[in-house]
C-alpha positions, 0 to 999 in steps of 0.5 A: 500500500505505501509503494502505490499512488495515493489517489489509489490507496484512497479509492481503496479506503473509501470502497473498504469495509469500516469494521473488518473481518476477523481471522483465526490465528494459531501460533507457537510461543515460549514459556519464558523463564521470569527469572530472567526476564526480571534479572535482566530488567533489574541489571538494566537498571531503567536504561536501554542497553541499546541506545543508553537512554533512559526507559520512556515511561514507567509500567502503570502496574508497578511504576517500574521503568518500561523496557523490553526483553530482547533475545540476542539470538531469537528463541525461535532460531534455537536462542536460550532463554538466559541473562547472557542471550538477553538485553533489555530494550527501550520500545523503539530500539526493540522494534529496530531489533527486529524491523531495522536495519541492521538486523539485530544487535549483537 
């Protein structure tokens, strides 16, 4: 849709349904070890290990700063769940981490 003309994008949301259908989606995830989620956060100490700033809001649940936990090595690749395969990630470093370009952090 970004790659088309705007005039068609519009054509298309003008026609498109307002409410959409629903999927059924089945996926495989993994029982993450909290441990390591929480001493990684905790090593952190509520800075990026990425981009060294400061996480950019606290958790409404326990006012703890907000930062994401990253596998080095992704899970789904065969990537342990441990302290020494993880980094905590502000949200958009995490989302370069995946989306960006280079991909990933080492």
């Amino acid at each position: 849709a970004l790659l088309d003309k705007p005039e068609l994008r519009r054509k298309r949301i003008e026609n498109a349904r307002a409410i959409p259908n629903k999927i059924e989606v089945i996926s495989v995830s993994f029982a993450r070890n909290p441990d390591v989620v929480a001493e990684v956060l905790f090593l952190a100490n509520g800075y990026c290990e990425y981009c060294k700033n400061p996480a950019p809001f606290v958790r409404r649940a326990n006012n703890s700063p907000y930062l994401e936990v990253h596998h080095k090595k992704p899970l789904s690749e065969g990537g342990e769940d441990t302290v020494a395969n993880a980094v905590a990630l502000c949200p958009n470093c995490h989302r370069k981490a995946h989306y960006g370009w280079p991909r990933g952090f080492k």
